[in-house]
N, C-alpha and C positions, 0 to 999 in steps of 0.2 A: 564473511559470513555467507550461509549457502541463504538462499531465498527461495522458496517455494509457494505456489498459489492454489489452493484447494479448490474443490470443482467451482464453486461458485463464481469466487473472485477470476479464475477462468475463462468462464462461461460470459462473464460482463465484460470480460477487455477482448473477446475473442468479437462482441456485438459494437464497444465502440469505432467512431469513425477512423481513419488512420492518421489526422493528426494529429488527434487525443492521444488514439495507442502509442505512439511515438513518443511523445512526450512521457507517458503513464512506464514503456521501455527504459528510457531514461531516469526517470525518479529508482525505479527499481536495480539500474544498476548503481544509483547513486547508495542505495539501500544496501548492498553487498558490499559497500569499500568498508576500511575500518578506519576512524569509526564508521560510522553511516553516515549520509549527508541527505541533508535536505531539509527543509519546514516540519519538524516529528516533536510531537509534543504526549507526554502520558495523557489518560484518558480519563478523568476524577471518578474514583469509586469504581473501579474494574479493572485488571492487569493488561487492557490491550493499551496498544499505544496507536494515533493517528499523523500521516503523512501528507501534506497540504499538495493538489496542484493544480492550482488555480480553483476553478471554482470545483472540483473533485477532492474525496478523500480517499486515500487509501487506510484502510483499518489493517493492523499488524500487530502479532504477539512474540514473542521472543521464547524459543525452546531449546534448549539443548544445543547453544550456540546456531540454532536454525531460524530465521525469519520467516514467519509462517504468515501470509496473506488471508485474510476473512472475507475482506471488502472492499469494492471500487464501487462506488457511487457520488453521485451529486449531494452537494452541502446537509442539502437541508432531508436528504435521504437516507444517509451516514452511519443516521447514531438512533 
């Protein structure tokens, strides 16, 4: 699956540290295998779905065979 980050979620990995982003690179490409790999659980009462790492989430929705990124923030930021 292709993965893509709209400005936001962008805009927030382009601010964190580098070995956040690296790791945050990683989950994402784990995000692209098929199936997808990683801590990704749905999101009760809404169609995104959430990606764990470590104390960050990544927020993702599923389109048209696309992985579309919303969100990179801290836990308790998230949701």
């Amino acid at each position: 699956m292709q993965v893509i980050l709209d400005k936001n979620a962008a805009k927030k990995l382009e601010r964190t540290n580098e070995s956040l982003k690296s790791r945050i690179v990683e989950a994402l490409n784990g995000l692209s295998k098929e199936p997808p790999r990683g801590d990704i659980k749905k999101l009760q009462g809404r169609s995104d779905y959430r990606l764990r790492i470590g104390d960050y989430r990544l927020l993702f929705r599923i389109e048209n065979n696309m992985i579309i990124v919303t969100n990179i923030a801290p836990r308790g930021q998230a949701y």
